[in-house]
DOLO-303310 format. One record per residue (C-alpha): x, y, z; residue in three letters. Coordinates in steps of 0.02 Angstrom, whole numbers, padded with zeros to 5 digits, always signed. Layout:
XYZALA/...
***
This chain:
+06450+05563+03455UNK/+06319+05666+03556UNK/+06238+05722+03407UNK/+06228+05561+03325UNK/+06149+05508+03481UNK/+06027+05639+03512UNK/+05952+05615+03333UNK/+05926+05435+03403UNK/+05862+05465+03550UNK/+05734+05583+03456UNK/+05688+05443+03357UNK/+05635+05342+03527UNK/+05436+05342+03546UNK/+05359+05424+03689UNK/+05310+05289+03775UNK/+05479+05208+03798UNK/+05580+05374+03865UNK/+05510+05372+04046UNK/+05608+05196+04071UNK/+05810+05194+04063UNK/+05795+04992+04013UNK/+05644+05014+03879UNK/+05749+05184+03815UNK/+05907+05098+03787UNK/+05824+04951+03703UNK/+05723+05055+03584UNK/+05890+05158+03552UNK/+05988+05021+03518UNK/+05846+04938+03391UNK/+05832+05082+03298UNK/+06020+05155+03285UNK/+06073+04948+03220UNK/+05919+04914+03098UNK/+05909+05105+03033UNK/+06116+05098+03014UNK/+06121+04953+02919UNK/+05974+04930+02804UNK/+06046+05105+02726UNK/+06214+05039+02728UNK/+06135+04900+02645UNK/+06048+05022+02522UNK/+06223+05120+02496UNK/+06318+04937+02438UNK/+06189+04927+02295UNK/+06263+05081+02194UNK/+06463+05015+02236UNK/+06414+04847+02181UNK/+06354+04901+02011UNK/+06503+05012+01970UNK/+06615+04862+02037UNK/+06549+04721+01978UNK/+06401+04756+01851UNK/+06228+04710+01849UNK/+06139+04612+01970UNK/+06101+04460+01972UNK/+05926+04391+02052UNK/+06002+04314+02186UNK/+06119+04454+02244UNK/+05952+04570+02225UNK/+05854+04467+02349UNK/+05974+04470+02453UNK/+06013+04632+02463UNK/+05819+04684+02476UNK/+05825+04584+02640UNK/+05951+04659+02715UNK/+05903+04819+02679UNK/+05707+04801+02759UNK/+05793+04816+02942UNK/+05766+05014+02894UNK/+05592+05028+02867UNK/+05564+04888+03009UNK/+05651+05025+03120UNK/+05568+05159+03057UNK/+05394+05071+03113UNK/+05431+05038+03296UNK/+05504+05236+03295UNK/+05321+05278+03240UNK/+05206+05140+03348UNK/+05352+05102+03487UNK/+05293+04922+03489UNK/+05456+04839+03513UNK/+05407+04661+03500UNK/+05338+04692+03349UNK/+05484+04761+03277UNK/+05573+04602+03353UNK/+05469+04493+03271UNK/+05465+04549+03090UNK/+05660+04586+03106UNK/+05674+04390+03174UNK/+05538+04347+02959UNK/+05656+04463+02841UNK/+05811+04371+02935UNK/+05757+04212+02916UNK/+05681+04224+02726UNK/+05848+04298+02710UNK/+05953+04177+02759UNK/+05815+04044+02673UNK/+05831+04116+02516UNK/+06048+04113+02522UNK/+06017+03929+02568UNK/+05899+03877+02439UNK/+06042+03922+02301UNK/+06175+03875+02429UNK/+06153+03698+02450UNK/+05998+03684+02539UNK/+06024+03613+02728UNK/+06216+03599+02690UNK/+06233+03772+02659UNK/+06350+03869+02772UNK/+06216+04018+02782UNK/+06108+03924+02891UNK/+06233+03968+03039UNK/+06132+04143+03033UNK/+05976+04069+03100UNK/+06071+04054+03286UNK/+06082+04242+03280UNK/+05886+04241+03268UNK/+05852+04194+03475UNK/+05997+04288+03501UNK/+05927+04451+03426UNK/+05758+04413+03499UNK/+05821+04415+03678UNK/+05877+04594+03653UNK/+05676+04621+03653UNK/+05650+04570+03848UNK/+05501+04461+03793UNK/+05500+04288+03812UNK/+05366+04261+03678UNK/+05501+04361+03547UNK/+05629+04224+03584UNK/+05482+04082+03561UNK/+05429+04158+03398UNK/+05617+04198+03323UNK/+05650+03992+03362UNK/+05482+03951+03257UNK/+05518+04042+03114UNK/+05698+03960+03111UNK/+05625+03784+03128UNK/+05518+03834+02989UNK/+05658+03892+02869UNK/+05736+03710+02914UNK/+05570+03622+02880UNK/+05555+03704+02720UNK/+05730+03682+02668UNK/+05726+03512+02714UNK/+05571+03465+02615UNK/+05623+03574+02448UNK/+05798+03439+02459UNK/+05660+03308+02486UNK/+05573+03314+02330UNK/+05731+03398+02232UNK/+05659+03563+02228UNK/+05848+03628+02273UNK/+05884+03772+02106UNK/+06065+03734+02057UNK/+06194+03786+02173UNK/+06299+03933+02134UNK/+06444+03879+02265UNK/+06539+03827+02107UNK/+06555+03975+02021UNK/+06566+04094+02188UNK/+06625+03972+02315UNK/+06764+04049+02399UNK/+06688+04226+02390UNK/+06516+04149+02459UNK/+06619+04074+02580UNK/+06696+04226+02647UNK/+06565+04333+02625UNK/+06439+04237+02735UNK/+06590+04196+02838UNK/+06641+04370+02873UNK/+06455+04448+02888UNK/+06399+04323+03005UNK/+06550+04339+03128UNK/+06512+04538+03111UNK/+06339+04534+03136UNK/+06376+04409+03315UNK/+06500+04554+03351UNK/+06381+04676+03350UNK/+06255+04576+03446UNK/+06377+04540+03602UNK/+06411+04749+03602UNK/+06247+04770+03591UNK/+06212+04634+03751UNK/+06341+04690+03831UNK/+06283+04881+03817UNK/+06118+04818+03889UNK/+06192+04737+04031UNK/+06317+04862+04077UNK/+06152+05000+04071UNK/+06039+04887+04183UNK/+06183+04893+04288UNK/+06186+05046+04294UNK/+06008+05093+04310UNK/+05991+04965+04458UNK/+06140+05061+04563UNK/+06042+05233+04532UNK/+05875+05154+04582UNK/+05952+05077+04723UNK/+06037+05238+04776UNK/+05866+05312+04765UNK/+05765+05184+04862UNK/+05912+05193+04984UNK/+05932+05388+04993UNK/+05729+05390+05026UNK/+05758+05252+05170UNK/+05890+05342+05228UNK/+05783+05498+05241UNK/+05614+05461+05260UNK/+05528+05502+05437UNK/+05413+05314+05417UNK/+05471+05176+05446UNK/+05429+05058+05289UNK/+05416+04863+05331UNK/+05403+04703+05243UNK/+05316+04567+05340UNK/+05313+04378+05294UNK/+05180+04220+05332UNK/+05196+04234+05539UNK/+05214+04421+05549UNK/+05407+04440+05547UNK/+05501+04557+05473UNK/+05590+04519+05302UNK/+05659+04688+05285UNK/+05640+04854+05381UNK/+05693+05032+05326UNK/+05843+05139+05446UNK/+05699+05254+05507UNK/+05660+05097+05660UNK/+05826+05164+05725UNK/+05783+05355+05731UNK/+05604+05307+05777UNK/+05628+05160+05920UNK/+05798+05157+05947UNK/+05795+04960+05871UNK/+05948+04938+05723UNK/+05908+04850+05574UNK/+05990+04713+05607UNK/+05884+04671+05790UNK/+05700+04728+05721UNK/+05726+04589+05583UNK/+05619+04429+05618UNK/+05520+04461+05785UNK/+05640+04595+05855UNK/+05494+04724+05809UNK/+05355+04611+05859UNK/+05433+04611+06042UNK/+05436+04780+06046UNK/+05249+04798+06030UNK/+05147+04835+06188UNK/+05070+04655+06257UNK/+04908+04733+06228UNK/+04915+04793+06056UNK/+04984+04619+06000UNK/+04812+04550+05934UNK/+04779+04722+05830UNK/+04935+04707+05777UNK/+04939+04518+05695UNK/+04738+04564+05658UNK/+04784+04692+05524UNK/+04949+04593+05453UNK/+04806+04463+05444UNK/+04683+04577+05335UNK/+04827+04641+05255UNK/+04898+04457+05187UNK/+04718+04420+05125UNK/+04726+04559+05025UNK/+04617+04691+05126UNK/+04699+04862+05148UNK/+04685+04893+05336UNK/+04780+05016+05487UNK/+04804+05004+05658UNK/+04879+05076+05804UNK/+04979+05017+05942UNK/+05098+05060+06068UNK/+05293+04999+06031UNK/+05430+05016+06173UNK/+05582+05137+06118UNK/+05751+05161+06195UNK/+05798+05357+06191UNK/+05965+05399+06206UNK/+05994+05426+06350UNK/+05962+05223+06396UNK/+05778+05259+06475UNK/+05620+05163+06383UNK/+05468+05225+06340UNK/+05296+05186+06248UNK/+05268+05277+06080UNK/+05124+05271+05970UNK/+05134+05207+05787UNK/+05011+05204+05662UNK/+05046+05077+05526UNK/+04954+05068+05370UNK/+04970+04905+05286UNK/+04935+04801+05112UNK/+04969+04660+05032UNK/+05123+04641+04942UNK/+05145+04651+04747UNK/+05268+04529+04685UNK/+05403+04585+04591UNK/+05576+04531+04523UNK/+05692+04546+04647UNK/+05581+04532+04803UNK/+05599+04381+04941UNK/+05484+04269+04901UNK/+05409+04252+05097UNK/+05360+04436+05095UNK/+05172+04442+05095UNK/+05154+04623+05176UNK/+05206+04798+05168UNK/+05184+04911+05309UNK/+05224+05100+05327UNK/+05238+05150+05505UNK/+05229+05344+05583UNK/+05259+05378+05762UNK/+05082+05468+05822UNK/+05132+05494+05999UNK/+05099+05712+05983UNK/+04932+05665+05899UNK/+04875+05539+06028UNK/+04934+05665+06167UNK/+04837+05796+06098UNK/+04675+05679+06065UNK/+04687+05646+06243UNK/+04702+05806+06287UNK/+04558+05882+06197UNK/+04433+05747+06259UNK/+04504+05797+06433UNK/+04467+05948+06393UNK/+04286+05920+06325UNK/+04259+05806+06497UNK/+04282+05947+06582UNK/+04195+06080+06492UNK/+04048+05951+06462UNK/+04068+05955+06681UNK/+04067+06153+06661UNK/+03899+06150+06586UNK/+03812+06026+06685UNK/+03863+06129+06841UNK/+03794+06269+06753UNK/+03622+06200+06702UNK/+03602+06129+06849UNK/+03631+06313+06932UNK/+03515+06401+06839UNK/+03389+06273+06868UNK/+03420+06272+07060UNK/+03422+06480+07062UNK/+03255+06484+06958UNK/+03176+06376+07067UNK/+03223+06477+07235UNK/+03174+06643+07134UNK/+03021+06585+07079UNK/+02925+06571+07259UNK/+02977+06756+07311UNK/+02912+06822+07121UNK/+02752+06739+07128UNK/+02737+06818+07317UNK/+02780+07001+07237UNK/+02649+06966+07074UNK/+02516+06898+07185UNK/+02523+07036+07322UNK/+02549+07174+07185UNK/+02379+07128+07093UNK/+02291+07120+07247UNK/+02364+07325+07290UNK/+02320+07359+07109UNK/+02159+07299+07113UNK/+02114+07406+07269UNK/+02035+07244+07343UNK/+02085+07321+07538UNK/+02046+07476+07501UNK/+02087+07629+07387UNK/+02246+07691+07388UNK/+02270+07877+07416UNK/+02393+07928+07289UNK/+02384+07892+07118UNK/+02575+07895+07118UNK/+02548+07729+07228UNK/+02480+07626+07108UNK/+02575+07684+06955UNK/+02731+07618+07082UNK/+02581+07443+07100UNK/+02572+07425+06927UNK/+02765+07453+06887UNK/+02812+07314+07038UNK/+02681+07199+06954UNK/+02735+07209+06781UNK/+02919+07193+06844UNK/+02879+07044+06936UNK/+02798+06950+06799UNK/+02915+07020+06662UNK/+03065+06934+06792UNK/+02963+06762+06828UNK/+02949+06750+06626UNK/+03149+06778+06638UNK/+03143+06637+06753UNK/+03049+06531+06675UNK/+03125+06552+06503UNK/+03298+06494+06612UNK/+03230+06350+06653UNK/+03163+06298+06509UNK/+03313+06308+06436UNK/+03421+06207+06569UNK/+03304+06086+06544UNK/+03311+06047+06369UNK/+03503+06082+06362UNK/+03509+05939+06517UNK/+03372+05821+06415UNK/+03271+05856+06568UNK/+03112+05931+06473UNK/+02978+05799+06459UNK/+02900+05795+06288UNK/+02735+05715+06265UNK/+02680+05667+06097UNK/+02482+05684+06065UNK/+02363+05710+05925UNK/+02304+05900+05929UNK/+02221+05997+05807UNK/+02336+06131+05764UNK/+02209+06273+05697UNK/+02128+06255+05883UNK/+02286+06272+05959UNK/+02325+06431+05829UNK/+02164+06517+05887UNK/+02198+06504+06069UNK/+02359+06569+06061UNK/+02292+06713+05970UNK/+02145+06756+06085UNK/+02277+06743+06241UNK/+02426+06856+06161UNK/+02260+06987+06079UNK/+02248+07098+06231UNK/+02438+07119+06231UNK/+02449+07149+06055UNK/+02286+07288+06067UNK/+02379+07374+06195UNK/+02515+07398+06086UNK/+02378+07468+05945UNK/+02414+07279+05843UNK/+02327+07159+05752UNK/+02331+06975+05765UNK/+02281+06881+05613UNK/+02284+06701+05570UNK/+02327+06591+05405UNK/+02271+06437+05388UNK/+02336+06298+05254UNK/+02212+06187+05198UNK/+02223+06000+05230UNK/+02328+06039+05374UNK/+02305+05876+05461UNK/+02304+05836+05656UNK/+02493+05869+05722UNK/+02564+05721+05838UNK/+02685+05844+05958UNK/+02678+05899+06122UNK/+02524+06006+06111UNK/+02621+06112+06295UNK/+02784+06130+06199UNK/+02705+06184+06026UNK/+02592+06307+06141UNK/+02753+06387+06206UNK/+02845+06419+06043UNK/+02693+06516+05974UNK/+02688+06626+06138UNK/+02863+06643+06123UNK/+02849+06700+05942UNK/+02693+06811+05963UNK/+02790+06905+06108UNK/+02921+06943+06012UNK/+02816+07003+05853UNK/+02719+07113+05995UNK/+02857+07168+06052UNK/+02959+07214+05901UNK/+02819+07281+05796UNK/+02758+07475+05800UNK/+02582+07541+05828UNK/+02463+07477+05684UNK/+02573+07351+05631UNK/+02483+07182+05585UNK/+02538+07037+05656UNK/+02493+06847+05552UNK/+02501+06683+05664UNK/+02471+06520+05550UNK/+02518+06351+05482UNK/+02531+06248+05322UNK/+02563+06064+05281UNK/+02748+06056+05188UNK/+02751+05864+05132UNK/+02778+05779+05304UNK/+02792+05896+05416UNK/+02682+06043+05481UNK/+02761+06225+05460UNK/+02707+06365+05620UNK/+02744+06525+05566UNK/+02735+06696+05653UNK/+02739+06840+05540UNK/+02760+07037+05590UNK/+02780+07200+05490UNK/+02901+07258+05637UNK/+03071+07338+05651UNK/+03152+07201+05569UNK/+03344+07134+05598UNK/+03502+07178+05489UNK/+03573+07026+05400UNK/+03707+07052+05494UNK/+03627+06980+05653UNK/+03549+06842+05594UNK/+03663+06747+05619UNK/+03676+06758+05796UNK/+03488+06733+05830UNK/+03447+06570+05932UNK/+03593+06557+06053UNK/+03530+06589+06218UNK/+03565+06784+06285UNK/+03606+06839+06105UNK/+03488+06971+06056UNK/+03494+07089+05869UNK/+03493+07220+05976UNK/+03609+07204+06115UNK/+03684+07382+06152UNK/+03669+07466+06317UNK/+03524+07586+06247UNK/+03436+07447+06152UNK/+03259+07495+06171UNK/+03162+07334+06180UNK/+03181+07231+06346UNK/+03219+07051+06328UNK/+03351+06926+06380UNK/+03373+06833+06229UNK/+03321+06662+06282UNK/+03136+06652+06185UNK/+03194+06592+06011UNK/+03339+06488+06108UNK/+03183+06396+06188UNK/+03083+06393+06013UNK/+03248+06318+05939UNK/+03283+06185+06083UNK/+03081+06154+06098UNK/+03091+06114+05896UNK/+03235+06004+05895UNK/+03166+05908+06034UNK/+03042+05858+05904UNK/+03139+05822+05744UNK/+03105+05975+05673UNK/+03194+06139+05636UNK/+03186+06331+05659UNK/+03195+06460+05501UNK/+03230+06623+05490UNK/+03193+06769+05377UNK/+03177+06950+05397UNK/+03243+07127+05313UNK/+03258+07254+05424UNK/+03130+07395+05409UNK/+03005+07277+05330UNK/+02973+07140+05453UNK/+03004+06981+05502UNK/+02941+06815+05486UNK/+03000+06643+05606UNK/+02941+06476+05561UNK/+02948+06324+05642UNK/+02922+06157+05547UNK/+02890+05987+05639UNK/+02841+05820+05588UNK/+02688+05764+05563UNK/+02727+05631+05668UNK/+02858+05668+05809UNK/+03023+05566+05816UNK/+03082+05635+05986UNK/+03252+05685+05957UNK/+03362+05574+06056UNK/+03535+05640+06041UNK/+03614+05816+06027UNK/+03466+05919+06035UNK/+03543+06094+06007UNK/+03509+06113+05810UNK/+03561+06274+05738UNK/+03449+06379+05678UNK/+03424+06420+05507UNK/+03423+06611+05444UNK/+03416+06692+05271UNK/+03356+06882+05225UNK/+03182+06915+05200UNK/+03140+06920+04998UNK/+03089+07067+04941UNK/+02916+07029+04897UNK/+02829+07040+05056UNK/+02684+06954+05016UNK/+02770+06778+05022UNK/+02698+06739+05175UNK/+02730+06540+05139UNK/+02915+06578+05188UNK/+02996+06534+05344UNK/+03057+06689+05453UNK/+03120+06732+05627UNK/+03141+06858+05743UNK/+03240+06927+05876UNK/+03219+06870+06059UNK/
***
């Protein structure tokens, strides 16, 4: 009756519907116990109309077998089946008790109900049920047996109901062990059941499954192995079992192999990857990669007691392929750049010698030293060779610099220095540039700014480097601050300009080497790009780092922070830059900026 059995079913607690076994045991505990304790309920009313009031006896009895009900009711509400179990196995046993005690006492024929109590109790699943439905039997028969001990017995009524009694027990006992062996047999025949569909489902998943899944025992061999060996190696079932797998495994990989069964037995999660012979189809062997992730196994009912391990296995032969191919790759780009620093370093050398030959006879023409030339237009073309001479050697030597640090060639020095000494010298050699461009140079100095352990020629450089830029990207009457501060540990430079600024677009960009903000062809500020690609590589070289933050229109500010005491950097020395937008209040000049190059 499906709707009988749906109102069952919706009398299951939560807990016990996500298991087939659990659902059909809590179904069948309810449906019996509910059933009958208001069948039990129903016989009062018929028994009154057919054979008058009841007695005390009769009322007992029919009080116990009508608390099944509300027992059923409770494990509906708290789904605590043993429970239920248990106080079913106490009303059945004070039931039968109390027929015996005005049955005869241990001769009474309605002790024969107290075998149905283990029986009942192993419907349950628990053990501990079963234990506790025997001790509250052995108790009836203890108490029993000690009321006919000291004549405690009431007087039997077996004389005046004897044959009914007879039957009645009789005929309710062999009922009751009918409905126990359905009920049993229901049980079995659904754990059947539910064991075929769970092994069609573990077998459909085998079946399927791209990973091969493997159960290892004490020495490593295989106690089972999924179908997926087959697709994967080309190995059947049948030949992987025991060592047929193990022999597959590259010679080589054999140690890693047993190593992580090893970590795996004692209980240590662990992977590993090894090579593993496979036979295409064609008859031809090759070497495949397989990654196998391994644990210890959990023991269960059902499982061979020699398994220790489970292992799931996926062939990684693309990913390997490609791993080697991108460090390849790397190699050989890594190759591409060392051929390339070590260009630019050889053509800056060679171009050096000619430029210092062009600057050096070009001041000497400017300076009229032989003699005065005759036409002005002469040494306006003096003047323009000069300044393109030394505007190319800075070129050059801003190339070199950087091959250098990109190559870990560039020698860093660590000394003590005081850094407001080194501040003011900078400023007094980059003043007559910036007064030719109608600027000011100011300086801002923290206070406490202790003594700076860098390389006093490297931390020279990125101020030049800075103040050029801020001279060169700053208008007529702009001012122009050059300073430091303590932050913590470390010692912050900073170059600040009221110049042209850079979009926030750009900033991005700033610090890789030929990138400039303003790139197009009619950009109007020379420049290669390379000066705050040298600030960046000179900082890193130290342990420190390179900020940026600007607006455009309203200026820009670049500052450079290093440690108070210099860890020379040691390993990848081409830290990015850091750039944000300049805030809007100008005046905080604490804030770390940079320009363009």
């Amino acid at each position: 009756m499906p709707a009988l059995r749906r109102f069952v079913d919706g009398l299951v607690h939560a807990s016990a519907q996500g298991d087939p076994t659990d659902l059909h045991r809590h179904r069948s505990f309810i449906a019996v116990n509910l059933f009958g304790g208001m069948a039990a309920l129903l016989a009062l009313p018929v028994h009154l109309v057919v054979a008058g009031p009841v007695g005390v006896v009769p009322a007992v009895a029919l009080i116990g077998l009508a608390a099944p009900a509300p027992i059923a009711l409770a494990v509906s509400h708290t789904g605590r089946l043993e429970l239920g179990h248990v106080l079913l196995a106490l009303t059945t046993a004070a039931l039968v008790g109390w027929i015996a005690l005005f049955t005869g006492g241990l001769a009474s024929i309605a002790l024969i109900w107290l075998a149905v109590l283990p029986v009942e109790a192993a419907l349950s699943g628990s053990r501990r049920v079963v234990h506790a439905a025997l001790g509250i039997g052995f108790v009836v028969i203890a108490l029993l047996a000690l009321a006919g001990a000291t004549d405690s017995l009431p007087q039997s009524v077996i004389a005046a109901h004897g044959d009914r009694l007879l039957f009645g027990v009789t005929a309710a006992g062999l009922a009751y062990m009918a409905i126990l062996a359905f009920r049993l047999d229901a049980l079995y025949r659904n754990a059947d059941v539910v064991s075929r569909q769970r092994e069609a489902q573990y077998r459909l998943m085998a079946d399927n499954i791209g990973d091969i899944v493997t159960g290892h025992g004490a020495n490593g061999d295989l106690v089972f192995v999924s179908p997926a060996v087959e697709r994967s190696l080309g190995l059947s079932v049948a030949d992987a079992l025991g060592d047929g797998l193990f022999r597959r495994v590259h010679v080589a990989d054999r140690p890693a192999f047993l190593t992580a069964l090893a970590d795996a037995a004692a209980g240590l999660a662990s992977t590993v990857e090894f090579r593993a012979r496979a036979d295409g189809p064609d008859g031809q062997s090759r070497h495949v990669w397989l990654e196998m992730r391994c644990r210890s196994a959990q023991s269960g009912d059902g499982l061979p007691s020699r398994l220790l391990v489970v292992g799931v296995m996926r062939d990684v032969t693309e990913r390997k392929n490609q791993e080697a191919e991108l460090l390849r790759a790397r190699e050989q780009a890594e190759k591409a750049s060392e051929a390339k620093t070590r260009f630019l370093a050889n053509v800056s050398h060679e171009l050096r010698t000619p430029l210092n030959a062009i600057i050096g006879f070009s001041d000497l023409l400017g300076s009229e030293t032989f003699g005065k030339l005759p036409d002005p237009r002469q040494r306006d073309y003096v003047r323009l060779i000069n300044e393109s001479g030394a505007h190319l050697l800075q070129v050059v030597n801003d190339i070199l610099d950087m091959s250098k640090i990109e190559s870990g060639a560039f020698d860093v020095v660590p000394e003590p220095f005081d850094v407001p000494l080194l501040i003011e010298g900078t400023r007094q050699m980059m003043s007559h540039q910036a007064a030719a461009r109608g600027l000011r140079i100011v300086t801002a100095i923290g206070l406490g700014l202790p003594e700076l352990q860098a390389d006093r020629r490297a931390c020279k450089q990125i101020l030049i480097n800075l103040l050029s830029n801020a001279v060169k990207f700053t208008n007529a009457g702009g001012t122009i601050t050059v300073g430091a501060r303590r932050e913590g540990d470390l010692v912050a430079l900073f170059v600040r300009d009221t110049g042209i600024g850079i979009a926030d677009g750009d900033l991005g960009r700033l610090g890789t080497p030929f990138v400039q903000a303003d790139c197009g062809y009619d950009r109007r500020h020379e420049g290669t790009g390379l000066g705050l690609s040298v600030v960046k590589g000179l900082a890193s070289l130290h342990g420190g780092s390179m900020h940026i933050q600007s607006r455009l229109g309203e200026g820009t500010c670049v500052t450079v922070r290093l440690p108070v005491t210099s860890e020379i950097a040691a390993g990848d020395r081409r830290t990015a830059a850091v750039v944000v937008p300049l805030s809007a209040d100008k005046d905080q000049a604490q804030e770390p900026r940079q320009m363009r190059a």
